[in-house]
RODORO-214833 format. One record per residue (C-alpha): residue in one letter; x, y, z. Coordinates in nm, 4 decimals, always signed. Each point is the difference from the previous one (the first is absolute). Layout:
REM RODORO-214833
+------+----------+----------+----------+
: resn :        u :        v :        w :
+------+----------+----------+----------+
:    A :        X :        Y :        Z :
...
+------+----------+----------+----------+
This chain:
REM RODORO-214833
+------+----------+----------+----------+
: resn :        u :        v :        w :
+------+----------+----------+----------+
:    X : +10.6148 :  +8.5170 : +13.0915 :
:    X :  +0.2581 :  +0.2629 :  -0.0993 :
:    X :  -0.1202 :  +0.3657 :  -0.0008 :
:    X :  +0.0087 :  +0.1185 :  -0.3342 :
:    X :  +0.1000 :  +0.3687 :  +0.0737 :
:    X :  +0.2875 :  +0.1628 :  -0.2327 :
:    X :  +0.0473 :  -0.0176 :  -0.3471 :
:    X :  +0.0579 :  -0.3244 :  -0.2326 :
:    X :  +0.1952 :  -0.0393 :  -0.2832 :
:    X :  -0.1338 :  -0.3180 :  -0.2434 :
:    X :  +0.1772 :  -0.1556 :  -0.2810 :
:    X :  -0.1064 :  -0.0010 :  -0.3513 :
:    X :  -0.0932 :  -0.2871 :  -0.2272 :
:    X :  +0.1412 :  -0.0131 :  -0.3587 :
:    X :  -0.2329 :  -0.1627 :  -0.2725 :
:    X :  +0.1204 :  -0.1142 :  -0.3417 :
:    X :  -0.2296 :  +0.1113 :  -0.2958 :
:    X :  +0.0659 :  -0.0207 :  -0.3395 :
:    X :  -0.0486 :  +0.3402 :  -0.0441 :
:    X :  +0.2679 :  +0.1195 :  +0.2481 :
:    X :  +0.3453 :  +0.1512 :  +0.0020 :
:    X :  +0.3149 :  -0.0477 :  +0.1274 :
:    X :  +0.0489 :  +0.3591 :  +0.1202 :
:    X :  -0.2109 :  +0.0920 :  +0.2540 :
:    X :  +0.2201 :  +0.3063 :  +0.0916 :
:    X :  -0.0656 :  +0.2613 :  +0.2229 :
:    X :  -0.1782 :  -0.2349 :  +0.2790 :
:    X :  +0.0993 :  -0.3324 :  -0.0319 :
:    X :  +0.3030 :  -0.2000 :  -0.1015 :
:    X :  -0.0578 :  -0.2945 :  -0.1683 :
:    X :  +0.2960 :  -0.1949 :  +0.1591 :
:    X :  -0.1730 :  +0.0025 :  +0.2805 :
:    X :  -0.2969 :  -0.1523 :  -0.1528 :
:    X :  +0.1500 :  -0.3564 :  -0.0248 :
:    X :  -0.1479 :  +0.0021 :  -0.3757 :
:    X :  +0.2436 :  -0.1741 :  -0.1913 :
:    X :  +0.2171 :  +0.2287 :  -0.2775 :
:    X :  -0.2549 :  -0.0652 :  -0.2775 :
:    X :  -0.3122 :  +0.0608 :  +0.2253 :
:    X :  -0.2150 :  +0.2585 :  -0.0485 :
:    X :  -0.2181 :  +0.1627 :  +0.2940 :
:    X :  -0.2955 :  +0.1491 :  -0.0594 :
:    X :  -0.1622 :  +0.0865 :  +0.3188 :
:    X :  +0.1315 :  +0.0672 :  +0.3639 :
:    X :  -0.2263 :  -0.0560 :  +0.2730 :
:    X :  -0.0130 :  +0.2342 :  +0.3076 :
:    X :  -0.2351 :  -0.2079 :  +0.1866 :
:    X :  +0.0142 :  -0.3516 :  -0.1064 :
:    X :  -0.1568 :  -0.3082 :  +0.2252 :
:    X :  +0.4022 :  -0.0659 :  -0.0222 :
:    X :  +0.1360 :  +0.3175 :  +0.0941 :
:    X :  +0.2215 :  -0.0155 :  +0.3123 :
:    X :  +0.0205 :  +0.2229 :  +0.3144 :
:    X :  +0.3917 :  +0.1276 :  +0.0153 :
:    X :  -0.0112 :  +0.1539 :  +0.3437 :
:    X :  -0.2247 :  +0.0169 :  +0.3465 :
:    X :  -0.1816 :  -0.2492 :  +0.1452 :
:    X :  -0.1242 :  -0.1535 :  -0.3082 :
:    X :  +0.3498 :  -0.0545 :  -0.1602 :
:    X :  +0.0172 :  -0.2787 :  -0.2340 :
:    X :  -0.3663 :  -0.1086 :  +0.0133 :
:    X :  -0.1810 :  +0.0821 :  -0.3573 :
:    X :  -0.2801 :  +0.2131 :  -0.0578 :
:    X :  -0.2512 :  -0.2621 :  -0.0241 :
:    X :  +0.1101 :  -0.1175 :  +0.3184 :
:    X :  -0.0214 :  +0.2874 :  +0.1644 :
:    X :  -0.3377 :  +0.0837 :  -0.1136 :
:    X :  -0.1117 :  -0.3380 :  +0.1362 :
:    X :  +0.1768 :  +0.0466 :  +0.3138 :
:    X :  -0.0508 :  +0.3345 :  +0.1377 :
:    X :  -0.3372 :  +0.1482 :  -0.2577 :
:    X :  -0.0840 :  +0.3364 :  +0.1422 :
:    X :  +0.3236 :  +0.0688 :  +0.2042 :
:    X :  +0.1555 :  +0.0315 :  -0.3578 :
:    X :  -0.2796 :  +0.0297 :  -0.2279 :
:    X :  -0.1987 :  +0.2314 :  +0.2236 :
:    X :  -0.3152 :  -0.0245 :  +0.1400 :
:    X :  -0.2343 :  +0.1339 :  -0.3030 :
:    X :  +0.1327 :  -0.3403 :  -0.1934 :
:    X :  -0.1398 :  -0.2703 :  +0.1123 :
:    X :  +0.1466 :  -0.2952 :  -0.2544 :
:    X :  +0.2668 :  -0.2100 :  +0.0778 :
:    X :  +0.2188 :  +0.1437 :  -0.3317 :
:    X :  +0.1573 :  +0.3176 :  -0.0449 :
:    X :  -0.2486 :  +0.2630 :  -0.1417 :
:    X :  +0.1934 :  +0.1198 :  -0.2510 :
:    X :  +0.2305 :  -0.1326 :  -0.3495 :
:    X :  +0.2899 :  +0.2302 :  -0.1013 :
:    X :  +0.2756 :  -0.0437 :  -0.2463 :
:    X :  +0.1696 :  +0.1726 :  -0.2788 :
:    X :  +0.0101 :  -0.1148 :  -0.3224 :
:    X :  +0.3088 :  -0.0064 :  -0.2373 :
:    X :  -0.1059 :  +0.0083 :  -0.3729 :
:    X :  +0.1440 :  -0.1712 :  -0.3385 :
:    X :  -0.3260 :  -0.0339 :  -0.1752 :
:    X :  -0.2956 :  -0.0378 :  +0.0156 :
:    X :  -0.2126 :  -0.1426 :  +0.2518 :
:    X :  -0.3255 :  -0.2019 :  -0.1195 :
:    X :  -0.3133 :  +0.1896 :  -0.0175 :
:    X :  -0.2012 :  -0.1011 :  +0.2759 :
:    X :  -0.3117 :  +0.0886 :  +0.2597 :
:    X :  -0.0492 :  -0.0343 :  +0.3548 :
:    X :  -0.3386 :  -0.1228 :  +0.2178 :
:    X :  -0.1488 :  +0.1582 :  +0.2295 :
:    X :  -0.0617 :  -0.1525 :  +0.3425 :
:    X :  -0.3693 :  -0.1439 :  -0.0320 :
:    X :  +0.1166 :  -0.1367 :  -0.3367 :
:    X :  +0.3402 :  -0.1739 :  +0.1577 :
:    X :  -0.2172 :  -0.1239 :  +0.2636 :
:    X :  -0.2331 :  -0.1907 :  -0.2135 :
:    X :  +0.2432 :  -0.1095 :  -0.2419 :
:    X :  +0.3520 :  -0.0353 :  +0.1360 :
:    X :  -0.0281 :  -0.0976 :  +0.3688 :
:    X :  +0.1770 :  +0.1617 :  +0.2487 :
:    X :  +0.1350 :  +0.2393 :  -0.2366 :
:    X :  -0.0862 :  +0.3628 :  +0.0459 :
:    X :  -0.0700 :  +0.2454 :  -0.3084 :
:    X :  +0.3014 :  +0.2327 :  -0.1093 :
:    X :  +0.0378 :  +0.3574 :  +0.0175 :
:    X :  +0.3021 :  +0.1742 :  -0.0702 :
:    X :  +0.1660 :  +0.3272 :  -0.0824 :
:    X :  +0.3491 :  +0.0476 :  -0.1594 :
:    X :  +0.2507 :  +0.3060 :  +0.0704 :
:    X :  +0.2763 :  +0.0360 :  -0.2944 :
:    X :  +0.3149 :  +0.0607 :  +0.1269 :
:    X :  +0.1633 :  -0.0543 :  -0.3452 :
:    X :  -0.1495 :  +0.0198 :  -0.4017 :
:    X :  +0.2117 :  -0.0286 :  -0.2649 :
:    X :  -0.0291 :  +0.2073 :  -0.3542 :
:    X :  -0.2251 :  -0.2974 :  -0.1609 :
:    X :  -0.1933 :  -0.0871 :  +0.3263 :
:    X :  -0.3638 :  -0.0853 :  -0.0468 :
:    X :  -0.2320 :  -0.1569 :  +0.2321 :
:    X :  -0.3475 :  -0.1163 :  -0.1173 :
:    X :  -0.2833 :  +0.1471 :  +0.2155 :
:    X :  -0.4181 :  -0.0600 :  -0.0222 :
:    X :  -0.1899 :  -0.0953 :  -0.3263 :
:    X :  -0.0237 :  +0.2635 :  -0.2811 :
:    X :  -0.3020 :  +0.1654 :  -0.0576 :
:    X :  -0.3249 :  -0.2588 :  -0.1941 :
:    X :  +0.2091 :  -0.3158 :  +0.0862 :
:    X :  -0.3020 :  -0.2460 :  +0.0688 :
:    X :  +0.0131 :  -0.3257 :  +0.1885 :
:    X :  -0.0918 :  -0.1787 :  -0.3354 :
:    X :  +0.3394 :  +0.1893 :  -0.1437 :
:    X :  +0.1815 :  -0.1069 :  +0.2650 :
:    X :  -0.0876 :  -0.3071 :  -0.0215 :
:    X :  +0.1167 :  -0.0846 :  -0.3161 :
:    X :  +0.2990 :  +0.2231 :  +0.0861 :
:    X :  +0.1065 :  -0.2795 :  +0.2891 :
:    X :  -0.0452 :  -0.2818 :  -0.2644 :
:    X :  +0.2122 :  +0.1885 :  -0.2940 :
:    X :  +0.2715 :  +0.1609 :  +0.1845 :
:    X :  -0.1074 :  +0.3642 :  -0.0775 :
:    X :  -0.0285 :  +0.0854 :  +0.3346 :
:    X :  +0.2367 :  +0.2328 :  +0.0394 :
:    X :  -0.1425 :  +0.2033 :  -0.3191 :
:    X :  -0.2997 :  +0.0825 :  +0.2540 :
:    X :  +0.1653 :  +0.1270 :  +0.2992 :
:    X :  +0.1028 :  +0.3856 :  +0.0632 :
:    X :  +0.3658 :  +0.0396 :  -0.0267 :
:    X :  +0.1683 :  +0.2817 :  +0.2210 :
:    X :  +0.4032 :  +0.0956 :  +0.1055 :
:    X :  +0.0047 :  +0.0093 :  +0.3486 :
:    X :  +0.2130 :  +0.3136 :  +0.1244 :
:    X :  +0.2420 :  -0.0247 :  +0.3306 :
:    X :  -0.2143 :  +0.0720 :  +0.3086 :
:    X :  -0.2907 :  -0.1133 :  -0.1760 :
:    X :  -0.2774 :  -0.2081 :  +0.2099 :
:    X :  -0.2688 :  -0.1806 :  -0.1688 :
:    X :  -0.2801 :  -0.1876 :  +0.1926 :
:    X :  -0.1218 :  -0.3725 :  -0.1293 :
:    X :  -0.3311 :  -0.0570 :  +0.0972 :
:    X :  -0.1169 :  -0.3182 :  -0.0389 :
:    X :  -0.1322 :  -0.1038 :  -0.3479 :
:    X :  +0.2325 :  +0.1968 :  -0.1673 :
:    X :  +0.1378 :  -0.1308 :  -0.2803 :
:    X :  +0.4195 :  +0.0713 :  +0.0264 :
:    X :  +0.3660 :  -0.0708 :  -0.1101 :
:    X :  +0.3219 :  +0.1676 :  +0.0739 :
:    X :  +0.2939 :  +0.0067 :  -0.2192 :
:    X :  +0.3483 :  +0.0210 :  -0.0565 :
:    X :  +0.2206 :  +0.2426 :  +0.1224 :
:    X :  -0.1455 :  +0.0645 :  +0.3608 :
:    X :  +0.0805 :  +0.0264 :  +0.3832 :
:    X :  -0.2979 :  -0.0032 :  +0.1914 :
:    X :  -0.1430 :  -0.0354 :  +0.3368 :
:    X :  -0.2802 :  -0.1147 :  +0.0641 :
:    X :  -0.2627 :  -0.0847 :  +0.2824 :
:    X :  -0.3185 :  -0.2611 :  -0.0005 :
:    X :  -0.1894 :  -0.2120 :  +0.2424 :
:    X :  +0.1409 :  -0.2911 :  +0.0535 :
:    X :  -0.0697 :  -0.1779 :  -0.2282 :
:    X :  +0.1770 :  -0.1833 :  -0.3219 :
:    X :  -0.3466 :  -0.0881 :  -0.1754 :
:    X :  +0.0556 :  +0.1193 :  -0.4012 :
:    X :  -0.2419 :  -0.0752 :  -0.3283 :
:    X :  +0.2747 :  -0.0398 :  -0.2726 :
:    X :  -0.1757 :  +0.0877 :  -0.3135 :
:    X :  +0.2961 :  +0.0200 :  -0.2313 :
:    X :  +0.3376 :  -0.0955 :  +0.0570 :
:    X :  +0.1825 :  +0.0400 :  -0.3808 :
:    X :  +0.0401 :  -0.3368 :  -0.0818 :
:    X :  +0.2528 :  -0.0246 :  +0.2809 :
:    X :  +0.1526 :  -0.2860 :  +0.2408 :
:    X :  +0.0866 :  +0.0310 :  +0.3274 :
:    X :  +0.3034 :  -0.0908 :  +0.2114 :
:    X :  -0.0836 :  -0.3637 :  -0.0255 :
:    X :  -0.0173 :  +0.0269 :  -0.3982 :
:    X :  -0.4242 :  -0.0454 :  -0.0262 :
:    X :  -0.2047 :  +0.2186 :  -0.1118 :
:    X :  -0.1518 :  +0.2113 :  +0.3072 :
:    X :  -0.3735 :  -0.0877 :  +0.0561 :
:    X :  -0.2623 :  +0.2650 :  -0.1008 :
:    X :  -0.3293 :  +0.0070 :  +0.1444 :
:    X :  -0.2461 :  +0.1765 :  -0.2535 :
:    X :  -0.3341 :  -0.1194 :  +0.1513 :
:    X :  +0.0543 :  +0.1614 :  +0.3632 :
:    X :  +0.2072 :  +0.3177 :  -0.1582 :
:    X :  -0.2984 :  +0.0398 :  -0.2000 :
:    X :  -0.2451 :  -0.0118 :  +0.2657 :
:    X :  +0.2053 :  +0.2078 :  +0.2493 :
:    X :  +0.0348 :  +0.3103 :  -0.2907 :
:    X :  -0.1388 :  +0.3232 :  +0.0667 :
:    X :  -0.0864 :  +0.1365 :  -0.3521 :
:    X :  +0.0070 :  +0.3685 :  +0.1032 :
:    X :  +0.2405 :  +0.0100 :  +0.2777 :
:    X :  +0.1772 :  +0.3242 :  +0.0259 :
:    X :  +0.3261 :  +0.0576 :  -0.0608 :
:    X :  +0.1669 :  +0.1395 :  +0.3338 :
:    X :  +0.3444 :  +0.1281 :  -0.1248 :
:    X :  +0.2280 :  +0.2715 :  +0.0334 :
:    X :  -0.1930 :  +0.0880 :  +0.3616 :
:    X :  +0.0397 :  +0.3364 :  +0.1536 :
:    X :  +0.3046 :  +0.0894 :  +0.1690 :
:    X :  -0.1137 :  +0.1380 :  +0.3395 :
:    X :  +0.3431 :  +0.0765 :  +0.1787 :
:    X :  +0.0446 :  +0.2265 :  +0.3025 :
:    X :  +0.2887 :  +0.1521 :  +0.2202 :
:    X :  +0.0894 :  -0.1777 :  +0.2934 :
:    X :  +0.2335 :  +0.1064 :  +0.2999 :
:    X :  +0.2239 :  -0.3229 :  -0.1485 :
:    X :  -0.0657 :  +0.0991 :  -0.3119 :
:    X :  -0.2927 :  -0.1242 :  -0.2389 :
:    X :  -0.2644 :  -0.2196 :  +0.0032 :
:    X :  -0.2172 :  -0.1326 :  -0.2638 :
:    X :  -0.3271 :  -0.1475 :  -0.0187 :
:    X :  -0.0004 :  -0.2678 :  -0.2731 :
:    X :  -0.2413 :  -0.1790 :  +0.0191 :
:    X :  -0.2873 :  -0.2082 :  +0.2207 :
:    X :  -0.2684 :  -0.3003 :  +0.0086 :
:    X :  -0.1303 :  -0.1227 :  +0.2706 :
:    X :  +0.2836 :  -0.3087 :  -0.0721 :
:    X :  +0.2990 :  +0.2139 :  +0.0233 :
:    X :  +0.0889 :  +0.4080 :  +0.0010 :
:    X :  +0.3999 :  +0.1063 :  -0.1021 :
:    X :  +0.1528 :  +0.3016 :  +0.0554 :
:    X :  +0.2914 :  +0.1236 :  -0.0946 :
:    X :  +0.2520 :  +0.2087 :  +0.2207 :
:    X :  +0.2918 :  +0.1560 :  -0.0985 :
:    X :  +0.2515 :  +0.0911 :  +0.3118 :
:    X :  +0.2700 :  +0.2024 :  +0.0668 :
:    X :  -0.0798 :  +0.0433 :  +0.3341 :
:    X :  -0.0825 :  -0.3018 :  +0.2976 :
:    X :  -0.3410 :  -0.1074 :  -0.0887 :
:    X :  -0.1928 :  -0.0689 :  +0.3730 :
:    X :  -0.2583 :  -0.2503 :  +0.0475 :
:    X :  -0.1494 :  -0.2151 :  +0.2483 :
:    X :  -0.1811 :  -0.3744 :  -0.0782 :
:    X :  -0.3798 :  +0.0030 :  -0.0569 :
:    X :  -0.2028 :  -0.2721 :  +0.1872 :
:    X :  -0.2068 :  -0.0797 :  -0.2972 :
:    X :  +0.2514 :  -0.0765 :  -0.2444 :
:    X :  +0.3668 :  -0.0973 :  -0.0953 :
:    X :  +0.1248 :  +0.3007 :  -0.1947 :
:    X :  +0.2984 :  -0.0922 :  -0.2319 :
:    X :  +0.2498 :  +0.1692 :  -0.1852 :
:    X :  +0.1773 :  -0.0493 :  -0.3192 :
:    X :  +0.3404 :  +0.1733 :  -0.0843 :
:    X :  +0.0666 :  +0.1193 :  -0.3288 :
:    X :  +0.3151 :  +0.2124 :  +0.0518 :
:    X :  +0.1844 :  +0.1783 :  +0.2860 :
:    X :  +0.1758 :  -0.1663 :  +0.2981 :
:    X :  -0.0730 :  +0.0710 :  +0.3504 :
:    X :  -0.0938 :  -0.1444 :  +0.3758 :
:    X :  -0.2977 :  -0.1659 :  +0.1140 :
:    X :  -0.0243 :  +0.1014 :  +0.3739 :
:    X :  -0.1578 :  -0.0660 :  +0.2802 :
:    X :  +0.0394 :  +0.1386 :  +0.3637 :
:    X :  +0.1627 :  -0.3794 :  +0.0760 :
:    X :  +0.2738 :  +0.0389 :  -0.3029 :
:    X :  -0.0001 :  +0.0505 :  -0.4100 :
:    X :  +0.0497 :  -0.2131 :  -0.3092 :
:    X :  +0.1770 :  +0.1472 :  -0.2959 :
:    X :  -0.2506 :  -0.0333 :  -0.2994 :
:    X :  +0.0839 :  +0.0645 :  -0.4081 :
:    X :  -0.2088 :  -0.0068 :  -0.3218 :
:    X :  -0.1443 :  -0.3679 :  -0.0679 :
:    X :  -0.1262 :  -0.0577 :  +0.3621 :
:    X :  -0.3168 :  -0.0714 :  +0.1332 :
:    X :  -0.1007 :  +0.1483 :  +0.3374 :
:    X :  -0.3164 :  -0.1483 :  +0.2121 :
:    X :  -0.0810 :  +0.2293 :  +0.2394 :
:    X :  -0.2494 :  -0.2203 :  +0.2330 :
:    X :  -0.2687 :  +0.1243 :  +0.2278 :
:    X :  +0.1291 :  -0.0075 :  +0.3623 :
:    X :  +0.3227 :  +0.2218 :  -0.1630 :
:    X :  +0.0330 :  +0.2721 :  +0.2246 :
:    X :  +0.1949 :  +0.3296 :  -0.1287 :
:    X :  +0.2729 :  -0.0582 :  -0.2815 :
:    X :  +0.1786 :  +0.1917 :  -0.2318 :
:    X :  +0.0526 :  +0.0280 :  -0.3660 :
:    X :  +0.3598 :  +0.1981 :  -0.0349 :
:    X :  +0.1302 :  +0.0140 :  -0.3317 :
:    X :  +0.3828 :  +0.0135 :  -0.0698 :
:    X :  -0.0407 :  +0.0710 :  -0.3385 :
:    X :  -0.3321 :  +0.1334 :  -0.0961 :
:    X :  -0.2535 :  -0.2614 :  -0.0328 :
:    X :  -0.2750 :  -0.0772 :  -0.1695 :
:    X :  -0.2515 :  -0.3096 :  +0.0416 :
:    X :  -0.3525 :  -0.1100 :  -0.0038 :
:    X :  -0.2048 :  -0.0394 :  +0.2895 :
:    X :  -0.2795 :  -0.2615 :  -0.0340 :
:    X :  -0.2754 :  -0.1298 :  +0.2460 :
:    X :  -0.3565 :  -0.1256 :  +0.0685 :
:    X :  -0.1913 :  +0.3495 :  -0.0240 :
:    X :  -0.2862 :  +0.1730 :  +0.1793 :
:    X :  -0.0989 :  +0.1802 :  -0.3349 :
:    X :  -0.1344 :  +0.2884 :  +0.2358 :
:    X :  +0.2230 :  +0.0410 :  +0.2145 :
:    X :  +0.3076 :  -0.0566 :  -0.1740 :
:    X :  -0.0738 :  +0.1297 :  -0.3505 :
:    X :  -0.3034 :  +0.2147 :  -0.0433 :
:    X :  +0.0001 :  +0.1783 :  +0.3212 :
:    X :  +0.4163 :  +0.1247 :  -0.0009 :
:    X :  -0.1014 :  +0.1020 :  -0.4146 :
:    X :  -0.2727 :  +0.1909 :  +0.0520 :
:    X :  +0.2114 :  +0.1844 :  +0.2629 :
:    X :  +0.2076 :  +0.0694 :  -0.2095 :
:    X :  -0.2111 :  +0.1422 :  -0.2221 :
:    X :  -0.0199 :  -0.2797 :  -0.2788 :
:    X :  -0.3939 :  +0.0164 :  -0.1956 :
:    X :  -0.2242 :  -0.3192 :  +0.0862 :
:    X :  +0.0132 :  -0.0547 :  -0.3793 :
:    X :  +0.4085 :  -0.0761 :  +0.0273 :
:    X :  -0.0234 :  -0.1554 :  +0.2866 :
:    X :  -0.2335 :  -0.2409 :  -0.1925 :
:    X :  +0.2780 :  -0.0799 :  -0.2388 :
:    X :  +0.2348 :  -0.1335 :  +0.2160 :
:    X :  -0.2099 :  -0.1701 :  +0.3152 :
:    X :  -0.1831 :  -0.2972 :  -0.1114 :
:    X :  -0.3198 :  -0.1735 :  +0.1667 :
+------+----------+----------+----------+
C-alpha cells in the first residue's frame, strides 16, 4: 500500500436541513454544493464516511474507504476501529433545531447496536443579535415535569436559554438536554456518531413532508436531570512564534485548538493519531520538503501519522482549528499548567 506521508486535502459533504440557509458565506459556496436553488443546507461535514481524498496517494477514495483500507496508517495507531475517530461539521442556522439529547456509549450499546454514544462540543464562529441556543434543564425541573413536558409540547419552557457570543465553546456532555437556534455559524466536533433523542421538533415536517419522528421514551431515559451547563469556557490563549494558540477545549473523544498565524506554523505527524485542520480564514501553502499545496478558508487538512516535517505558511494571516484524538496529559493539562493556567481552569475546559 501507498505511504501515507504529506498532507491531504478531503472534500466536504453538503446536507439539506430544513433549518438551513442559502448563504453559507465566508467558507463555503453553495454553488458548489450541488443543492438545488431552493435548497437549504444545514450542516457541512468535514469528515463524512463520504468525504473524498483530493490529493496523495489516497486521491479519490472516500473517507470510509480509507479508514477500512489503511486503519492506523491514517487513523493512527492509538485508534483501533475501522471508522474515523472523529465527526466535524459546521452548522448554518435559519431556526431552530429540535430539542434533543444524546446517549452515552453503554446506553447506545444496549439499545442502538453498533451505534456509539455522542459527545460533542460547538465553537461559534458567527451569532446574530437574536441568537439563542437552549442549554441544560433549569433549576427543580423533575423527570415527572419533564415528562409531561415531552407529551404537551412545553418542552422548551424548561430548558436554559443563553446567546452564544463569537469565539464561544460550549461542551455537550451526554444527557444534556439541547437546541440551537436561528441565526448561527458554528463548528462543531463529536464522536462519530449521528445517534440523536428528538424530544421536540415544533410540529414540523421534514424534507420528505412527514412529520420527523420523536423518541420520548429513550430521550427520557438518557436525561441527566442535573447536568451542568458547560458554556462560555475559559479562553486560555498564548503567544506562539507563529502567532497564537488556543486551548479550546478536550475529552478524551476529541481536543481543538485554535491557532491564529501570521507566521509558518511547523509541525511534524504524530504516530498515534491523524491530526486535522480546519480553515476558517487566511490563504496560504501546505508544504512539505517533497512540494506545497496552496490552501484557503473552507478546507480540511488531515495531517496523518507517518507525515514527516510540513509547513503551515500563511499568505494572508490565518486562522483555523486544529482538532485530534488527545492524550489529555500530555496534550492539554501538562502544556497549561506550564503555562501557568490553575488546575481549577484547566478543569473547565479538559473533560474526562
Amino acid at each position: 500500500m501507498a505511504k501515507l506521508d504529506c498532507p491531504l486535502l478531503l472534500s466536504p459533504v453538503y446536507k439539506p436541513k430544513i433549518w438551513g440557509r442559502h448563504d453559507l458565506a465566508p467558507l463555503f459556496d453553495k454553488a458548489a454544493s450541488g443543492a438545488g436553488e431552493d435548497e437549504l443546507i444545514g450542516e457541512v461535514w468535514l469528515t463524512d464516511d463520504q468525504s473524498r481524498f483530493m490529493n496523495g496517494p489516497l486521491c479519490d477514495l472516500t473517507l470510509a474507504e480509507a479508514s477500512r483500507k489503511y486503519g492506523p496508517e491514517l487513523n493512527g495507531s492509538g485508534w483501533t476501529e475501522a471508522r474515523f475517530p472523529i465527526l466535524a461539521k459546521y452548522l448554518f442556522t435559519s431556526d431552530w433545531l429540535s430539542v434533543q439529547v444524546h446517549p452515552d456509549d453503554g446506553y447506545a450499546r444496549i439499545h442502538d447496536a453498533g451505534s456509539t454514544g455522542k459527545t460533542e462540543m460547538w465553537y461559534f464562529i458567527h451569532s446574530g443579535h437574536r441568537a439563542e441556543i437552549l442549554l441544560g434543564l433549569k433549576q427543580g425541573v423533575t423527570r415527572e415535569k419533564l415528562k409531561a413536558a415531552f407529551e404537551n409540547g412545553t418542552l422548551r419552557e424548561l430548558v436554559s436559554a443563553f446567546h452564544p457570543k463569537a469565539n464561544e465553546a460550549v461542551f455537550v456532555a451526554p444527557g444534556t438536554v439541547h437546541a440551537l437556534g436561528p441565526g448561527l455559524v458554528l463548528f462543531e466536533a463529536e464522536q462519530n456518531s449521528d445517534l440523536t433523542y428528538r424530544l421536540d421538533d415544533f410540529g414540523r415536517a421534514g424534507l420528505d413532508g412527514k412529520p420527523r419522528p420523536l423518541h420520548l421514551k429513550k430521550g427520557l431515559e438518557v436525561t441527566r436531570m442535573e447536568a451542568p451547563t458547560q458554556r462560555d469556557l475559559p479562553r486560555l490563549a498564548f503567544r506562539e512564534p507563529f502567532g497564537s494558540r488556543r486551548y479550546v477545549v478536550a475529552s478524551r473523544y476529541f481536543a481543538v485548538e485554535e491557532l491564529k498565524a501570521h507566521k509558518t506554523v511547523f509541525g511534524t505527524g504524530t504516530p498515534e493519531r491523524v491530526e486535522i485542520y480546519s480553515m476558517l480564514q487566511g490563504e496560504g501553502r501546505m508544504e512539505t520538503d517533497a512540494g506545497w499545496l496552496g490552501y484557503r478558508a473552507g478546507e480540511t487538512w488531515l495531517i496523518p501519522p507517518a507525515t514527516g516535517r510540513y509547513r503551515v505558511v500563511p499568505l494572508k494571516e490565518s486562522r483555523f482549528l486544529k482538532f485530534y484524538l488527545p492524550d489529555l496529559e500530555k496534550d492539554f493539562r501538562r502544556p497549561l499548567l506550564k503555562r501557568g493556567v490553575s488546575s481549577r481552569d484547566i478543569r473547565k475546559i479538559c473533560f474526562e
